[in-house]
Residue frames relative to the residue before (quaternion, step in Angstrom):
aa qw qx qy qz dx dy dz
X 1.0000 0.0000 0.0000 0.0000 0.00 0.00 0.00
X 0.3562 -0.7174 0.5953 0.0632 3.36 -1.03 0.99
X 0.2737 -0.7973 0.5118 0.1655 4.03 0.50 1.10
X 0.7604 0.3605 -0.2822 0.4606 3.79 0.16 -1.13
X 0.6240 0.4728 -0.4338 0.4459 3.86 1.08 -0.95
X 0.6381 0.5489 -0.3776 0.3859 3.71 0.70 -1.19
X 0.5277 0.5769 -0.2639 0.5649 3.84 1.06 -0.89
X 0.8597 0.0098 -0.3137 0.4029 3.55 0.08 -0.19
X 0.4110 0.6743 -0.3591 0.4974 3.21 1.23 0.22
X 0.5693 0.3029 -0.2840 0.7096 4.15 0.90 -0.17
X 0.7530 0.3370 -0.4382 0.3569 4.09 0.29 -0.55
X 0.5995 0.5200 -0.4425 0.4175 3.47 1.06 -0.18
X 0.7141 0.4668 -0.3697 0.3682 3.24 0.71 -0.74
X 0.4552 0.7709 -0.2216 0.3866 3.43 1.20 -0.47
X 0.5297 0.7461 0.0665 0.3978 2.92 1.39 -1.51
X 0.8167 -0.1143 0.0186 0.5654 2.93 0.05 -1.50
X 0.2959 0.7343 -0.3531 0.4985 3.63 1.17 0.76
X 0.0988 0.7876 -0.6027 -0.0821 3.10 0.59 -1.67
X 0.2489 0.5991 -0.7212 0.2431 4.29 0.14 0.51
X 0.0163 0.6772 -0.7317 -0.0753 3.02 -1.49 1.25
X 0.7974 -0.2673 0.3174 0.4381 3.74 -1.13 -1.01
X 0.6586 0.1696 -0.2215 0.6989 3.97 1.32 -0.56
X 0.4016 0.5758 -0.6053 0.3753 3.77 0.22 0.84
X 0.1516 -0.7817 0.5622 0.2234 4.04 0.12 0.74
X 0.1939 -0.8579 0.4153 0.2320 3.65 -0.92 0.36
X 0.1972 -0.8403 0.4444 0.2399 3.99 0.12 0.28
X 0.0805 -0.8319 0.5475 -0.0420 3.45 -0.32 1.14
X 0.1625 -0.8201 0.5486 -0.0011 3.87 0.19 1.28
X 0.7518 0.4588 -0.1882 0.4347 3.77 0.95 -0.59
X 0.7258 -0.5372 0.2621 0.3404 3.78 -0.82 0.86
X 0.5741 -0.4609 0.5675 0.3687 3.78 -0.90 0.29
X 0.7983 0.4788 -0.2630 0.2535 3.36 0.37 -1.43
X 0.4819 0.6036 -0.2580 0.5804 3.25 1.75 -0.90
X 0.6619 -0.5758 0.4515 0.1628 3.52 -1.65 1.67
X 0.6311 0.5678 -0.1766 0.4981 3.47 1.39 -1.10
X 0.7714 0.3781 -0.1472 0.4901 3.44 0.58 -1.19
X 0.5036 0.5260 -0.4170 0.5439 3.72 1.45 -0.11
X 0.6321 0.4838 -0.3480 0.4953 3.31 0.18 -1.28
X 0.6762 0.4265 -0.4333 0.4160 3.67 -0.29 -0.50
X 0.6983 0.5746 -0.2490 0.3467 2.76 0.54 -1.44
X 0.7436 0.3799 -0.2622 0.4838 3.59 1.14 -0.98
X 0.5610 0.5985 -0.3422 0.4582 3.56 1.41 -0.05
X 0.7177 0.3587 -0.3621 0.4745 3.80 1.17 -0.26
X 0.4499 0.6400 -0.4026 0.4753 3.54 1.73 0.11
X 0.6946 0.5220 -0.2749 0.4117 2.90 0.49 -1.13
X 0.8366 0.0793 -0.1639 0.5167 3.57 0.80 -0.64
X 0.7514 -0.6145 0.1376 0.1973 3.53 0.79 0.90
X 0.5330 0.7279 -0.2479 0.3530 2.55 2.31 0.00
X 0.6694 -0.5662 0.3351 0.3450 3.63 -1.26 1.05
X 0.1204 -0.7951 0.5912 0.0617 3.77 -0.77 1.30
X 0.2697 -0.8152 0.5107 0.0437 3.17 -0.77 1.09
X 0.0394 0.9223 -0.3150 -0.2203 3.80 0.66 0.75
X 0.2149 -0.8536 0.4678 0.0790 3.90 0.26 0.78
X 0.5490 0.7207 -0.4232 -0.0064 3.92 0.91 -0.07
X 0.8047 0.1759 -0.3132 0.4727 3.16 -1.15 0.64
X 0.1891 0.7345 -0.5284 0.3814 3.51 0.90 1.68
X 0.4072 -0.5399 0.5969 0.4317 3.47 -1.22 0.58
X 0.8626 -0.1938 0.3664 0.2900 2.83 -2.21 0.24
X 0.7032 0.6004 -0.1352 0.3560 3.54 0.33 -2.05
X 0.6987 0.5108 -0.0212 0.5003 2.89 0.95 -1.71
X 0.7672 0.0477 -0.2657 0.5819 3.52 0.66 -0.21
X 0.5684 0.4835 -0.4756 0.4657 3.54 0.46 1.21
X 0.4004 0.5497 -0.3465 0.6462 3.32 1.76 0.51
X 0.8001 0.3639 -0.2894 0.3790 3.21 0.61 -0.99
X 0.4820 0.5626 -0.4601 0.4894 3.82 1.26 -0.35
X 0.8100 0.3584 -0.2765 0.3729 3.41 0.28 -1.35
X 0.6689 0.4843 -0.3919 0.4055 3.86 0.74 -0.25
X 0.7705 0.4355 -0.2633 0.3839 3.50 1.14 -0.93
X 0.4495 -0.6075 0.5013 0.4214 3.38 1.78 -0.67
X 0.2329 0.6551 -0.6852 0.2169 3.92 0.66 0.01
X 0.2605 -0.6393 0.7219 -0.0473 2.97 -1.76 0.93
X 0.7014 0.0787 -0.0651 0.7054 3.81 1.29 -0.44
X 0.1023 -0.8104 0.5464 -0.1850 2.63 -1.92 1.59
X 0.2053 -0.8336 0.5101 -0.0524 3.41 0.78 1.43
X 0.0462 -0.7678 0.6001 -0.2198 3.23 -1.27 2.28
X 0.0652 -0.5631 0.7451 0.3514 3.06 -1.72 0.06
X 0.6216 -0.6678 0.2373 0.3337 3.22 -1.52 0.51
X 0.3540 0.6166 -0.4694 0.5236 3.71 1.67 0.26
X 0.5406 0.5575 -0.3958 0.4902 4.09 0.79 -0.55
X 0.7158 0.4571 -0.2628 0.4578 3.41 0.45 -1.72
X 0.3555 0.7822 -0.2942 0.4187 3.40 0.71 -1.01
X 0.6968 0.2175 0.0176 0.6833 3.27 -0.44 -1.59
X 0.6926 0.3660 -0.4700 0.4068 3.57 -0.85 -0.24
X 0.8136 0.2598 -0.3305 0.4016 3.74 0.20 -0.69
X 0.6291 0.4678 -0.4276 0.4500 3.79 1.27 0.31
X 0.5723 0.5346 -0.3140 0.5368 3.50 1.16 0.75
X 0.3914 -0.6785 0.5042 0.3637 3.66 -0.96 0.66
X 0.4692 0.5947 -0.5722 0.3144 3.52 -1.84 0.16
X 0.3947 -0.7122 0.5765 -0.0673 2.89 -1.68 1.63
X 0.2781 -0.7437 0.6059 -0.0503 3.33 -1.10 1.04
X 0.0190 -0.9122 0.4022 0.0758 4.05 0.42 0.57
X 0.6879 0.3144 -0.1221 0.6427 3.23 1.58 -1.14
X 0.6244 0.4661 -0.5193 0.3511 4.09 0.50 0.11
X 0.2532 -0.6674 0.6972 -0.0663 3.14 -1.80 1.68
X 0.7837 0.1487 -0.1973 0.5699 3.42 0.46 -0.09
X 0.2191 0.6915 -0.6697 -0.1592 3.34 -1.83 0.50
X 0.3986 -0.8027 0.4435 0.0076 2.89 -0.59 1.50
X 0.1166 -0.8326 0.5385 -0.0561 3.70 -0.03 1.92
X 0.2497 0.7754 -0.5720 0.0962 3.47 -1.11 0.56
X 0.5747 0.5449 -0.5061 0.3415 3.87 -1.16 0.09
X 0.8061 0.1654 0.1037 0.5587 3.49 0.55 -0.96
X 0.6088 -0.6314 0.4204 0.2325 3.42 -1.35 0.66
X 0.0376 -0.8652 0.4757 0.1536 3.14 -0.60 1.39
X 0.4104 -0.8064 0.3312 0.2675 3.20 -0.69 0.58
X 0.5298 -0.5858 0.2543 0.5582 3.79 -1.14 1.23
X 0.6620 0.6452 -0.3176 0.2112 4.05 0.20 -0.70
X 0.5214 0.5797 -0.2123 0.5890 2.99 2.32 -0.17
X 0.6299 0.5439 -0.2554 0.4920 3.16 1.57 -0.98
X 0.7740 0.4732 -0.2052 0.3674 3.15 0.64 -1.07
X 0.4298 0.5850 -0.3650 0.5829 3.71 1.94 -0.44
X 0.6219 0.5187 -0.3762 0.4503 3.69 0.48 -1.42
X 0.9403 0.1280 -0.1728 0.2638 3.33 0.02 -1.19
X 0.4470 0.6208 -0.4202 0.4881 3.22 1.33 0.98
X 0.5889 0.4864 -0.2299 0.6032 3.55 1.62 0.13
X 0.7925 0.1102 -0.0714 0.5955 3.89 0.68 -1.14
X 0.6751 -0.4663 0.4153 0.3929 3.52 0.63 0.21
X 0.6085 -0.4568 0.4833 0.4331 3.76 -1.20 -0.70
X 0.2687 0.6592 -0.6329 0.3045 3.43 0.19 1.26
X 0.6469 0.5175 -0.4700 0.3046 4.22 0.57 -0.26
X 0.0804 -0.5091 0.8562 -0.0345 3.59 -1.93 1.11
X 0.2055 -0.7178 0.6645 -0.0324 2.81 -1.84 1.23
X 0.2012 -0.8393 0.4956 0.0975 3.60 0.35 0.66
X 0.2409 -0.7174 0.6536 -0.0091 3.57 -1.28 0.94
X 0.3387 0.6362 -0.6328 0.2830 3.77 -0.83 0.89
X 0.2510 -0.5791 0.7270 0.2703 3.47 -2.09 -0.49
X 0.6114 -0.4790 0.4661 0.4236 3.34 -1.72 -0.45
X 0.5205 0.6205 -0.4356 0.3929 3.52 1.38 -0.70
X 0.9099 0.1380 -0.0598 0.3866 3.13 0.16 -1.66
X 0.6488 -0.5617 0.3023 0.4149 3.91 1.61 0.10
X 0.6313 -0.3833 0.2491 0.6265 3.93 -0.87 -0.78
X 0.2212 -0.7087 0.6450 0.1812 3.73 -0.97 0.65
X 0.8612 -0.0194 0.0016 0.5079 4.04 0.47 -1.08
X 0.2467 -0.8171 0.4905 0.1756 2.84 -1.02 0.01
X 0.4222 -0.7588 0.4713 0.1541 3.95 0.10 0.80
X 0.5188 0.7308 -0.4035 -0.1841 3.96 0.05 0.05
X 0.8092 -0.2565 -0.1705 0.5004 3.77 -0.93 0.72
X 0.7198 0.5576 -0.3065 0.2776 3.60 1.10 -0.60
X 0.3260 0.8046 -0.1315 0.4786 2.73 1.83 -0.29
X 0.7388 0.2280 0.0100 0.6341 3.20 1.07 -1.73
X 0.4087 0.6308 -0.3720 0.5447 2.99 0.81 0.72
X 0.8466 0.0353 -0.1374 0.5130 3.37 0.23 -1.62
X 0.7224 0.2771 -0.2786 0.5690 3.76 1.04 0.01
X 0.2876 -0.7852 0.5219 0.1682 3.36 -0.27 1.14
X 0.8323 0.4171 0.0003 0.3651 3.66 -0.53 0.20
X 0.4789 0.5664 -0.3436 0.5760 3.23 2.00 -0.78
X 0.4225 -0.6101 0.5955 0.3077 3.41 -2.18 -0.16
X 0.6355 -0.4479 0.3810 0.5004 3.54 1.21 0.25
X 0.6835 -0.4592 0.4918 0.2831 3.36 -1.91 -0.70
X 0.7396 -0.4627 0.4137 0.2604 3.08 -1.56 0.47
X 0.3018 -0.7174 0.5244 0.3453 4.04 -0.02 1.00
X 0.5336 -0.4164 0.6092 0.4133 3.73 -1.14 -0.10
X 0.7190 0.5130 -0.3777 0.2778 2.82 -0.73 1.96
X 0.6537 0.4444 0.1918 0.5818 1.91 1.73 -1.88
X 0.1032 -0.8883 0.4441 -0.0543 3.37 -1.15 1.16
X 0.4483 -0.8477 0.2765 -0.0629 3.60 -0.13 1.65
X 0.5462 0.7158 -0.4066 0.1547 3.86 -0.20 -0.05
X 0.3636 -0.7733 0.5042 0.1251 3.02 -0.83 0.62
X 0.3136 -0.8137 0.4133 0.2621 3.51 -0.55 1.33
X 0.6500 -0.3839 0.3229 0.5708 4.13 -1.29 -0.19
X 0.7623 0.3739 -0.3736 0.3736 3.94 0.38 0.02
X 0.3972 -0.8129 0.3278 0.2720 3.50 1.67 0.52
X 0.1518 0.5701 -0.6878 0.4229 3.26 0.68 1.90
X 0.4085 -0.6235 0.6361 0.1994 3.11 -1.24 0.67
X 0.1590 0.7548 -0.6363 0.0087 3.76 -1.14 0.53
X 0.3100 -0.7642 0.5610 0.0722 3.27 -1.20 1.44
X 0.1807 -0.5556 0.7574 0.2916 3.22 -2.16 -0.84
X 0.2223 0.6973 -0.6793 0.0538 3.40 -0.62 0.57
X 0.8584 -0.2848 0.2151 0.3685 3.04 -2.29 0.20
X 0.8180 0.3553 -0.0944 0.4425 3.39 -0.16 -1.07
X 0.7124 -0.0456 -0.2497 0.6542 4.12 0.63 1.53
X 0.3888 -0.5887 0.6634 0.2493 3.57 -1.36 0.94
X 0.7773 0.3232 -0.3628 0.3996 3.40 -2.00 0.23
X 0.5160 -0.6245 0.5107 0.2879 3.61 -1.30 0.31
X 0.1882 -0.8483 0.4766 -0.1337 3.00 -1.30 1.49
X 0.3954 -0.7608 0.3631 0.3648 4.19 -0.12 0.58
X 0.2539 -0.8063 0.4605 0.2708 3.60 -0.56 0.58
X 0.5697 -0.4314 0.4839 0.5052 3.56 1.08 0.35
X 0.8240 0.1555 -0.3085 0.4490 4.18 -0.31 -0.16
X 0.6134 -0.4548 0.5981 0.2432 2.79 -2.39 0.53
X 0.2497 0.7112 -0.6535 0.0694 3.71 -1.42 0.41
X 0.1657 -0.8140 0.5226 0.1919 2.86 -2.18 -0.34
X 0.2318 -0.8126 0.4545 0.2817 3.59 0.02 0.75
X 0.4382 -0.6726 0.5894 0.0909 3.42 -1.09 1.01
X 0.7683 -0.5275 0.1659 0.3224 3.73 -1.04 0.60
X 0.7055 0.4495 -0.2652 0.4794 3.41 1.52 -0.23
X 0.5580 -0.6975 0.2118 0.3966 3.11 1.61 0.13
X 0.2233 0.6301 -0.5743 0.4726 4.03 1.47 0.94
X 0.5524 -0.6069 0.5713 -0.0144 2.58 -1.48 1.24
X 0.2137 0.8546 -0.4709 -0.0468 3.82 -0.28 0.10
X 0.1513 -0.8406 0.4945 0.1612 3.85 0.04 1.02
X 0.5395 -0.7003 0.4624 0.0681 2.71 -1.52 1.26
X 0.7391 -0.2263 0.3375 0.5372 3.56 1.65 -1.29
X 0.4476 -0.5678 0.5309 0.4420 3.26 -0.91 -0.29
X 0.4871 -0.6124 0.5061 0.3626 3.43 -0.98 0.72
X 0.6794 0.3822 -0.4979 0.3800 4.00 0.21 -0.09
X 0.7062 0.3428 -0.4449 0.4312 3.62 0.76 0.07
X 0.3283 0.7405 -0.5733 0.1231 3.36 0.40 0.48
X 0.1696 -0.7598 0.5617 0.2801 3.93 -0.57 0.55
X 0.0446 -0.6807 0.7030 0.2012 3.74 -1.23 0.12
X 0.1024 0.8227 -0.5577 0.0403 3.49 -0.80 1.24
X 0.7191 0.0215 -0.1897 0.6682 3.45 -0.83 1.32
X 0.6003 -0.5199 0.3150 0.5197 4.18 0.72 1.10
X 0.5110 0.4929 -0.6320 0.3106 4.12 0.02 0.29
X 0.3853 -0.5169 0.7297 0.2279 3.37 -1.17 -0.09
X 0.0960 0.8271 -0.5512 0.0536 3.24 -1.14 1.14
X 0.0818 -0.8207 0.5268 0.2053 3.68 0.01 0.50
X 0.4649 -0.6470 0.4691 0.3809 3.42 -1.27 1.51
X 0.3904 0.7862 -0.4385 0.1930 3.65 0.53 -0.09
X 0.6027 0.4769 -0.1304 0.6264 3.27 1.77 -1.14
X 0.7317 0.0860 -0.3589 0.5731 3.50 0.22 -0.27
X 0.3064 0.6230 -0.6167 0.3712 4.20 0.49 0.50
X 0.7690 0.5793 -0.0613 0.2631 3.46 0.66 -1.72
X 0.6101 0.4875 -0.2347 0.5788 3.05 1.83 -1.03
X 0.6752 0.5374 -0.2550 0.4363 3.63 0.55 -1.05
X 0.6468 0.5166 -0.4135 0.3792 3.45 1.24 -0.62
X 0.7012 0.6398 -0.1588 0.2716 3.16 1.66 -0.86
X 0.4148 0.6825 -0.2868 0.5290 2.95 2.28 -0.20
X 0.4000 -0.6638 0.5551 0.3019 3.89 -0.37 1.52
X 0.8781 0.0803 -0.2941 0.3687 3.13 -1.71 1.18
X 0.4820 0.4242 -0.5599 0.5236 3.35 0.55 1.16
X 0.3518 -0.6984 0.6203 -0.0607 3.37 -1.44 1.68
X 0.7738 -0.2871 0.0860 0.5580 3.49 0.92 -0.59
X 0.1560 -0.7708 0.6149 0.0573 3.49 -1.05 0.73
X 0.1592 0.6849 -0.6996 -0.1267 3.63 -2.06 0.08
X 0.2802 -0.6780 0.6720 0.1016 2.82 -1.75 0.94
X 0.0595 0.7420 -0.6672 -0.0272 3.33 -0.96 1.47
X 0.4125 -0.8401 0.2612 0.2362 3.90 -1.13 0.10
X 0.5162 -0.7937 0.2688 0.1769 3.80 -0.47 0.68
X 0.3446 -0.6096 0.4519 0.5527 3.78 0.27 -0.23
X 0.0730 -0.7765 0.6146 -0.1183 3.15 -1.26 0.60
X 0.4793 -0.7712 0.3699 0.1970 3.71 -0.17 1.98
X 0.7911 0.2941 -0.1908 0.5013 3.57 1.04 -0.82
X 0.7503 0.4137 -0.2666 0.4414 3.53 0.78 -0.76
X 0.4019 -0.5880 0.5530 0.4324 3.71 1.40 -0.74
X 0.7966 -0.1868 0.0252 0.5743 3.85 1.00 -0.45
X 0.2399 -0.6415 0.7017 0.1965 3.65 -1.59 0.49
X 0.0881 -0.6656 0.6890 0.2730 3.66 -1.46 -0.58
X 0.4531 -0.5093 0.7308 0.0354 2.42 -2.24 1.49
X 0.2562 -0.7302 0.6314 0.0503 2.85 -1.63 1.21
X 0.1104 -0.7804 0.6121 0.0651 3.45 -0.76 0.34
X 0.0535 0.7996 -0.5787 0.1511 3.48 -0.12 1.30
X 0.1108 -0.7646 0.6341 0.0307 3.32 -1.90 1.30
X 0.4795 0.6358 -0.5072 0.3297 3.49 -0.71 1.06
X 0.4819 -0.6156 0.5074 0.3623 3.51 -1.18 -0.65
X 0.3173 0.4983 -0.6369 0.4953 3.05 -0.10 2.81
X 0.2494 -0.7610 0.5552 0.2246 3.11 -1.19 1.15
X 0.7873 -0.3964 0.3353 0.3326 3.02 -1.59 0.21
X 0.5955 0.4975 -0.3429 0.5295 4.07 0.94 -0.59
X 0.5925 0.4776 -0.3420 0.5513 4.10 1.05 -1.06
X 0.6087 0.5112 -0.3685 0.4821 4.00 0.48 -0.81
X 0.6966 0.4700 -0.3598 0.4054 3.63 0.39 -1.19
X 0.7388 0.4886 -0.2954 0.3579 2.94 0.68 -1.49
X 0.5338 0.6469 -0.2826 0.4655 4.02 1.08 -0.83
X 0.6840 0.4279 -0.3145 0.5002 3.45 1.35 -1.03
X 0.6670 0.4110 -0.3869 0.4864 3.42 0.36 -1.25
X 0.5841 0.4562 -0.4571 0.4917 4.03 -0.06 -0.30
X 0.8845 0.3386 -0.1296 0.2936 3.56 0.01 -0.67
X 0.6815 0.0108 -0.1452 0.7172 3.71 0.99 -0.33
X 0.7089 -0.4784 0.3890 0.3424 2.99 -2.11 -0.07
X 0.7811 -0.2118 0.2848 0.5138 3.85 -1.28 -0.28
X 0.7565 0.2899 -0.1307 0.5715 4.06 0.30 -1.63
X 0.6753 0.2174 -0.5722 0.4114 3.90 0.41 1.09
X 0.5757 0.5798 -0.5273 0.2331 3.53 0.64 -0.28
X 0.6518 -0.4817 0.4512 0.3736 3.59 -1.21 0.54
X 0.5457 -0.5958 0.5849 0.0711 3.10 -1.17 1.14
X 0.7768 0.2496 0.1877 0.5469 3.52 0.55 -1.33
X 0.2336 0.7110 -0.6589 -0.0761 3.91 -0.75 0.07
X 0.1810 -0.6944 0.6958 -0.0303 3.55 -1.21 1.20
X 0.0064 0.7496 -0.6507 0.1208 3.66 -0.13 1.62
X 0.3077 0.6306 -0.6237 0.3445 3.72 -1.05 1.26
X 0.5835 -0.4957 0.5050 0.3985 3.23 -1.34 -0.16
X 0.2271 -0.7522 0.6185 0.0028 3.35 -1.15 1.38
X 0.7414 -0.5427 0.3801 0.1062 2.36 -1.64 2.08
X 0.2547 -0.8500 0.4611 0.0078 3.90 -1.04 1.55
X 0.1510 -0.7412 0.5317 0.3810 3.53 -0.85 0.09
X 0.8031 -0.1543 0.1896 0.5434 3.61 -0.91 0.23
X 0.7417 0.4880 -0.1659 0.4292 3.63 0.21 -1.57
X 0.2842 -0.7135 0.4824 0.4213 3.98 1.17 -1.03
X 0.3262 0.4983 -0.7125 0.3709 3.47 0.76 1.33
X 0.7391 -0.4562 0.4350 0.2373 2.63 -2.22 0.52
X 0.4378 -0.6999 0.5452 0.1456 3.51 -0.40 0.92
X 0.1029 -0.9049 0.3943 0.1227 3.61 0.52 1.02
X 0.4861 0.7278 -0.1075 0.4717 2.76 1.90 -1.60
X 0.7098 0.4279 -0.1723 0.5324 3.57 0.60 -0.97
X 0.7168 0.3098 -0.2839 0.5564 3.86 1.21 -0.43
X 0.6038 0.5172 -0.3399 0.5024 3.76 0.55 -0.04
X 0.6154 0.4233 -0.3593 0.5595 3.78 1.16 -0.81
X 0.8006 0.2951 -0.3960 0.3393 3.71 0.72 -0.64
X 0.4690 0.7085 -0.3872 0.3578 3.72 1.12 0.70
X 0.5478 -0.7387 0.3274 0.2167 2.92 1.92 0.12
């Protein structure tokens, strides 16, 4: 633990948060989960009322904002998700505070075309703690990024675009396991985990980019792209896609959109395998690829 980083690293978040003691907080996500602690130590810390809702429907924890007043609302973005394809009102919440997983700008932009400009997206690990913090202007001018570096905390991204940090909680610089790039104001924007990077025909490709397009294709709910060997390219990607599209509408979306050595190789359309939280279960699609 780093004492003085951790110290400004809780005042920044503080800050632009603002949780006080009548600020009610709504916590839908386990204790056990890095995300759902941290809240959890952030309404201790200032005394505010915690309201714990996991594994609630939608309904149910949109009852709870509107009955308790909550003003803060702590997500992953598969939570949000569900929450904005359900009815219910939210009068007093200014902040919802997303993190664990990548949220995408088209979530953002649903979020804040429903509640207004209340979303922060937070960036961090268990190794090294919170690292950035995203907040609505942010999303705004960098769609997709995780924001900046909290005061403390120290960012960069080496020449093979792994991300490596300092944060509170180990000294010296450390890999966080994802790809990214920081952009002239200094937002952070991840590319992937580094183990799923594909390199086909020598590019480097992160499935993140074609992740992003496919989401954008109406009636797809969730998608991954993991990669295969491949005699000429060294790799292809498989898609794995869940919603209501068939497999001929996908092809066709591909050929129109990238060349020959990105289009999936393979499409595998079904419901995809969850972890606890409703991320994709990547682990669980990469073991069955053999």
């Amino acid at each position: 633990m780093r004492p003085v980083a951790a110290l400004r690293v809780a005042g920044a978040l503080l800050d632009a948060l603002r949780p006080h003691r009548d600020a009610g907080v709504v916590l839908p996500l386990p204790l056990w989960h890095g995300h759902g602690l941290a809240t959890l130590a952030l309404a201790l810390g200032v005394g505010a009322p915690l309201h714990l809702r996991a594994g609630a429907s939608p309904e149910a924890i949109w009852t709870t904002l509107e009955a308790e007043g909550a003003e803060v609302l702590a997500v992953v973005p598969t939570v949000l998700h569900r929450l904005l394809a359900a009815p219910g009102n939210a009068p007093r919440l200014r902040v919802v505070l997303s993190g664990s997983a990548p949220l995408s700008p088209e979530l953002a932009a649903a979020t804040r075309a429903r509640l207004g400009d209340v979303l922060f997206d937070a960036f961090g690990s268990t190794e090294l703690g919170v690292l950035t913090l995203a907040t609505p202007a942010d999303l705004r001018a960098a769609p997709g990024s995780v924001g900046r570096p909290l005061p403390g905390v120290s960012v960069r991204v080496a020449p093979d675009g792994r991300v490596l940090a300092r944060g509170l909680l180990r000294r010296g610089w450390h890999r966080t396991g994802d790809l990214g790039v920081l952009d002239a104001s200094g937002r952070l924007t991840l590319r992937g985990r580094a183990d799923d990077l594909m390199v086909i025909g020598g590019e480097n490709v992160w499935p993140a980019q074609l992740e992003a397009a496919l989401l954008a294709v109406p009636g797809i709910v969730a998608c991954a792209v993991l990669p295969v060997p491949c005699a000429e390219y060294g790799q292809r990607p498989v898609a794995f896609v869940e919603g209501g599209v068939d497999e001929a509408a996908l092809r066709a979306f591909a050929q129109s959109q990238w060349p020959r050595r990105l289009r999936p190789v393979r499409w595998v359309l079904g419901p995809l395998p969850r972890t606890p939280l409703g991320k994709v279960a990547r682990g669980d699609l990469r073991s069955g690829l053999g």
